[in-house]
C-alpha positions as CSV (number, residue, x, y, z in Angstrom):
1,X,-41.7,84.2,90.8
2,X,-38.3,82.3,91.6
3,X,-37.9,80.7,95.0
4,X,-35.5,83.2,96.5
5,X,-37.3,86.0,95.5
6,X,-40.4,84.4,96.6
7,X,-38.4,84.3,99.9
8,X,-37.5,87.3,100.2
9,X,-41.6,88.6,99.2
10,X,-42.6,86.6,102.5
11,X,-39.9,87.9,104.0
12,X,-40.5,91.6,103.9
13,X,-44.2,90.4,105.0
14,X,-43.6,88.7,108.1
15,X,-44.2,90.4,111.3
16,X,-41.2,89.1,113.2
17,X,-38.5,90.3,110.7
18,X,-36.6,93.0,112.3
19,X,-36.5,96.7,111.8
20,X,-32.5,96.3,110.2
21,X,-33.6,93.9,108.1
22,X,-37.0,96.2,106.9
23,X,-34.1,99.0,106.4
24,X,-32.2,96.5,103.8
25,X,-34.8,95.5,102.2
26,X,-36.3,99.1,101.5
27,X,-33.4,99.4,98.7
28,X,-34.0,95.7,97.1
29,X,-34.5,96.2,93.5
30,X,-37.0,94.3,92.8
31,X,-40.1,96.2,93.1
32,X,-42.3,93.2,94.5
33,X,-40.1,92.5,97.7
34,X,-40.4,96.4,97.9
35,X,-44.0,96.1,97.9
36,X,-44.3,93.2,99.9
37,X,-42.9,95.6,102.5
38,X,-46.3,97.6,102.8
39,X,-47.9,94.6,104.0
40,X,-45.6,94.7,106.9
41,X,-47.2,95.6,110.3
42,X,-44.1,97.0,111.3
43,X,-43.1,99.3,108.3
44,X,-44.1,102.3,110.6
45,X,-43.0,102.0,113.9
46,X,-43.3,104.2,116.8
47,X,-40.8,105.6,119.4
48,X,-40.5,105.5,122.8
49,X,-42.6,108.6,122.8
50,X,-45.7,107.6,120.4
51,X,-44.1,109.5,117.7
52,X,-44.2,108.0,113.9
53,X,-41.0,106.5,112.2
54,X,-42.1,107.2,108.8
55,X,-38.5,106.7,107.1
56,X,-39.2,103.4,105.0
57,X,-42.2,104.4,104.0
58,X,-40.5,107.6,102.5
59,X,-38.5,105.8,100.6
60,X,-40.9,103.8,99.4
61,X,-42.9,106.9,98.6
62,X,-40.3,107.6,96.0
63,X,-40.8,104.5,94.0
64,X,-44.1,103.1,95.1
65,X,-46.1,106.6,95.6
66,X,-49.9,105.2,94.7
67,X,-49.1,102.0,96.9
68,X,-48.3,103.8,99.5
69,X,-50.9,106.5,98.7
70,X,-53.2,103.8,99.8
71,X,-51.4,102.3,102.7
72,X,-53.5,102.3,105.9
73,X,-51.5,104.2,107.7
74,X,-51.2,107.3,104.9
75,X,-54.3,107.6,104.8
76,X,-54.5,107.7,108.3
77,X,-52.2,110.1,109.5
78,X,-52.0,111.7,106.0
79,X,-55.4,112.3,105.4
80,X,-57.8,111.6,107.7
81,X,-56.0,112.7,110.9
82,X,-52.5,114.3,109.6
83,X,-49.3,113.7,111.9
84,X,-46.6,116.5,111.2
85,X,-44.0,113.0,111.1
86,X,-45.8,112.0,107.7
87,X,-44.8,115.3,106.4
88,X,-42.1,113.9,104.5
89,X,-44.2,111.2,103.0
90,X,-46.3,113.2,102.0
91,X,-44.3,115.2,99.9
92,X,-42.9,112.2,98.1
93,X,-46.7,111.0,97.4
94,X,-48.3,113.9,96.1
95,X,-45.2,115.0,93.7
96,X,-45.0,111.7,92.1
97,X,-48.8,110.6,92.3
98,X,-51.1,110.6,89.2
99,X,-54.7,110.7,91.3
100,X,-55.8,114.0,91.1
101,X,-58.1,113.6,93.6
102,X,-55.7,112.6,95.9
103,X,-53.6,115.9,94.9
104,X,-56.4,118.1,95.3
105,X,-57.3,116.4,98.6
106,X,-53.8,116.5,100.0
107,X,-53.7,120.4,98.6
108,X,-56.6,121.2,101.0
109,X,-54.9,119.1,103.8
110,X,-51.5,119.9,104.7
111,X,-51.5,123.3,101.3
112,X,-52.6,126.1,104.0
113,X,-49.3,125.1,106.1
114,X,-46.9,123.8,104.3
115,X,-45.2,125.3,101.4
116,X,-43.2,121.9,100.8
117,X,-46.4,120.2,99.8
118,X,-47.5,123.4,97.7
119,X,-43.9,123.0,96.2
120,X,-44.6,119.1,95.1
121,X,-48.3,119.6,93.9
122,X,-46.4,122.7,91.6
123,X,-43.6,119.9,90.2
124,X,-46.2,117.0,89.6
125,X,-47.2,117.4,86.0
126,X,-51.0,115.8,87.0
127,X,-51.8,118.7,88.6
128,X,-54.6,120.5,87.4
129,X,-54.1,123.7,85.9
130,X,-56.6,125.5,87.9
131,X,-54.4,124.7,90.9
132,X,-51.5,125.8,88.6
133,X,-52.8,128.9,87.9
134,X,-53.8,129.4,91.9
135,X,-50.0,128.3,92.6
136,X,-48.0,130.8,90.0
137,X,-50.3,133.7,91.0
138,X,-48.4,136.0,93.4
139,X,-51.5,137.4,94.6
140,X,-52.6,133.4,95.7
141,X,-49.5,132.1,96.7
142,X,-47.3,134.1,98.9
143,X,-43.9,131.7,98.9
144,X,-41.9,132.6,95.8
145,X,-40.3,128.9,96.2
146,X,-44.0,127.6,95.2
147,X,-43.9,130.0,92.3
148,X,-40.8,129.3,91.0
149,X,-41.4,125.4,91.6
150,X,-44.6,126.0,89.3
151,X,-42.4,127.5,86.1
152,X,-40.8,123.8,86.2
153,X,-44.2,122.1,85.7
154,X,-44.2,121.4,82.0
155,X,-48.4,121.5,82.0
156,X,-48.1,125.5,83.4
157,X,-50.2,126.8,80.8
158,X,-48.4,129.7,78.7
159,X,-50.1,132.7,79.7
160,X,-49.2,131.8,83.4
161,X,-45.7,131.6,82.6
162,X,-46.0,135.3,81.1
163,X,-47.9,136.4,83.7
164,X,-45.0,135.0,86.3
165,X,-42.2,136.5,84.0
166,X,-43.7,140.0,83.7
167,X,-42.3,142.6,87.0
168,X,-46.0,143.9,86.9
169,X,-47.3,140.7,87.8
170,X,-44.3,139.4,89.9
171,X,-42.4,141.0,92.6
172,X,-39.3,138.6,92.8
173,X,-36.4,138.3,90.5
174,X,-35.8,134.6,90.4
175,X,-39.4,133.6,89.8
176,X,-39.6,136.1,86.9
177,X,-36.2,134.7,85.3
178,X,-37.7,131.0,86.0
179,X,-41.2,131.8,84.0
180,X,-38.9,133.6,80.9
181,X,-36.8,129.9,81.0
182,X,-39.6,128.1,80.5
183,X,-40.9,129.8,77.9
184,X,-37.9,130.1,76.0
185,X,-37.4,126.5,76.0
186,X,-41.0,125.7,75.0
187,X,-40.0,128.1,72.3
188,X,-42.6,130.4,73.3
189,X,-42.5,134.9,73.3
């Protein structure tokens, strides 16, 4: 590692740099100083009010989803005891993640109320096709936005993708249309 961007590594690390400077360095390219950011005590601040400012690590989410995955405070207030202000995190994490366990776990978590996280855990092609199938099933998943989101998943097996394209199966319009896209791009009846 060069000296400035060794710097800027110890930077992102250190305790006393401010919040502006934590908001800068969010968008460096270089992934390590990104990193080094997670190491920060103050990446996560709270308000005046107790309440979560979860913005950097959001972003970092979208880059860095298993480091952040396994940031203290995500697993915290993500998983152990879930704040509604890591909402947004969340959804970056589990739509870009490859742990399936943490999918599955995240699914049982936040999945009952909140159809943003069923949307990402539809996208993310890790996803296991049992959830796939439990996702694209009208009768298991009442938010045609999750259904839809589930025709996009390039692992949706085939006979799910009939089943969502078939008006006996599936009540709304743009779900149906999704699942016959997807199979006519795979090439597929």
């Amino acid at each position: 590692m060069n000296h400035d961007l060794e710097a800027l590594v110890q930077e992102a690390r250190h305790p006393a740099t401010p919040f502006e400077r934590l908001k800068a360095l969010v968008k460096h390219p270089e992934v390590e100083v990104r990193r080094a950011l997670l190491d920060n005590p103050n990446l996560v601040p709270t308000d005046e009010d107790g309440t979560l400012t979860t913005d950097l690590l959001w972003t970092l989410a979208q880059t860095l989803p298993e480091e952040v995955a396994g940031h203290l405070l995500f697993v915290l207030h993500a998983l152990v005891e879930p704040a509604k202000e890591m909402g947004d995190v969340v959804v970056e994490v589990v739509q870009r993640t490859a742990d399936v366990g943490l999918i599955e776990q995240v699914l049982r978590s936040w999945g009952p109320d909140s159809w943003g996280v069923r949307r990402s855990v539809a996208k993310n092609p890790t996803t296991p096709l049992n959830v796939l199938r439990t996702l694209g099933n009208e009768v298991t998943e009442s938010d045609w936005y999750v259904r839809k989101a589930v025709t996009s998943n390039p692992n949706t097996p085939p006979d799910v993708l009939r089943t969502m394209g078939n008006p006996k199966t599936e009540s709304n319009w743009e779900v149906r249309d999704a699942a016959q896209k997807a199979l006519e791009a795979r090439g597929l009846p």
